[in-house]
C-alpha positions in Angstrom: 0.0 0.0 0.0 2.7 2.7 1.1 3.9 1.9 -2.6 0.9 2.8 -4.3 0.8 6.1 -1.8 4.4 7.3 -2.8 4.5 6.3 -6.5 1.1 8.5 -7.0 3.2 11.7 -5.9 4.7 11.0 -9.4 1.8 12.2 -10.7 2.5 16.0 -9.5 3.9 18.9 -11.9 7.7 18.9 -10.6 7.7 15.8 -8.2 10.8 14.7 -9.1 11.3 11.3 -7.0 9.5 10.5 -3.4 11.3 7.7 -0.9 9.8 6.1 2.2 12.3 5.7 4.4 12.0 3.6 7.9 13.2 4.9 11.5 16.9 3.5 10.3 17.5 5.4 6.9 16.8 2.3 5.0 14.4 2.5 1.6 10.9 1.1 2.6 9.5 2.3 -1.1 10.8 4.6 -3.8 8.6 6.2 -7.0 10.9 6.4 -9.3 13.9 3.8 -9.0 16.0 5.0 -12.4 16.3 8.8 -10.5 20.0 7.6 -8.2 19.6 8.4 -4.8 22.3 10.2 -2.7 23.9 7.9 -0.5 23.6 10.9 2.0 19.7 10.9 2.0 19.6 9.2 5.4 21.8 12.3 6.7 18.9 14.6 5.3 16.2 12.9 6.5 17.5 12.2 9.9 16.9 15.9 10.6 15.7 15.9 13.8 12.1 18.0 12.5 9.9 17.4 15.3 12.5 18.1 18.0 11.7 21.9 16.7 8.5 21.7 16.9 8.2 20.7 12.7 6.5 17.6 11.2 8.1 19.1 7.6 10.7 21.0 6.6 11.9 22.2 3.4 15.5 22.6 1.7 16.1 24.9 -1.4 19.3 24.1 -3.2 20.8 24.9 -6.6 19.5 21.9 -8.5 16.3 20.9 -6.7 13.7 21.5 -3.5 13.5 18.8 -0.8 11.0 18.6 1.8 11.3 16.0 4.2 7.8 14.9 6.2 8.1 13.3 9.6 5.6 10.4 9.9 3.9 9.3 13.2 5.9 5.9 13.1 9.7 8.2 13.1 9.1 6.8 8.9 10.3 9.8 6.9 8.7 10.7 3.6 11.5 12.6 1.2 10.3 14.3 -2.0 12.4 15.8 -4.2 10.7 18.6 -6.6 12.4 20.6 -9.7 13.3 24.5 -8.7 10.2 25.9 -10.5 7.2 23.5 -8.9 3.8 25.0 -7.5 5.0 24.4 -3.6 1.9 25.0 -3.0 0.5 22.4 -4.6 2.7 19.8 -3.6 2.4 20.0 -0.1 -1.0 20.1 0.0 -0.9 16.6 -1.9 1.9 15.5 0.7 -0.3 16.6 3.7 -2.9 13.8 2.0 -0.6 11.7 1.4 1.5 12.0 5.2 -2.4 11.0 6.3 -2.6 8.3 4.4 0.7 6.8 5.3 0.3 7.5 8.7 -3.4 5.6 8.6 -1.9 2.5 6.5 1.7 2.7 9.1 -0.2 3.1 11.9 -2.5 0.0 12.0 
């Protein structure tokens, strides 16, 4: 099911890639497996978010925006969108889809 919940963020203008990722750093589900994935990605995501008081955060770089969504199961949901996305947008879909995972994750 979390498959199905993190390949359909494919389906947004500018998602680039979305990864599940479990309490450890290690790959529970990934949209797009031909996009390579930064062997650093558990670094990112291992952002300690809700220690500040954040369930999401988001990082602008050069080449693309991340936004990293804590789950209520310490899972973390990365997406990765292209510089010129409707943020808007996305994270509306992500709050949906952070609800969803947490539902499915939770029982």
């Amino acid at each position: 099911m979390e498959d199905f919940i993190v390949s359909d963020l494919l389906r947004l203008n500018g998602v680039i890639n979305a990864v599940l990722l479990d309490s450890e750093g290690f790959t529970l589900s990934i949209a797009n497996s031909d996009v390579e994935i930064s062997k650093d990605i558990a670094k990112v995501a291992d952002i300690d978010v809700q220690d500040k008081g954040y369930s999401r955060i988001t990082i602008t770089s050069e080449k693309a925006i991340l936004i990293i969504d804590k789950l209520d199961s310490d899972y973390r949901l990365i997406t990765w969108c292209e510089q010129s996305c409707n943020l808007g947008m996305i994270r509306k879909n992500l709050d949906n889809a952070v609800q969803r995972l947490n539902s499915y994750l939770g029982n």
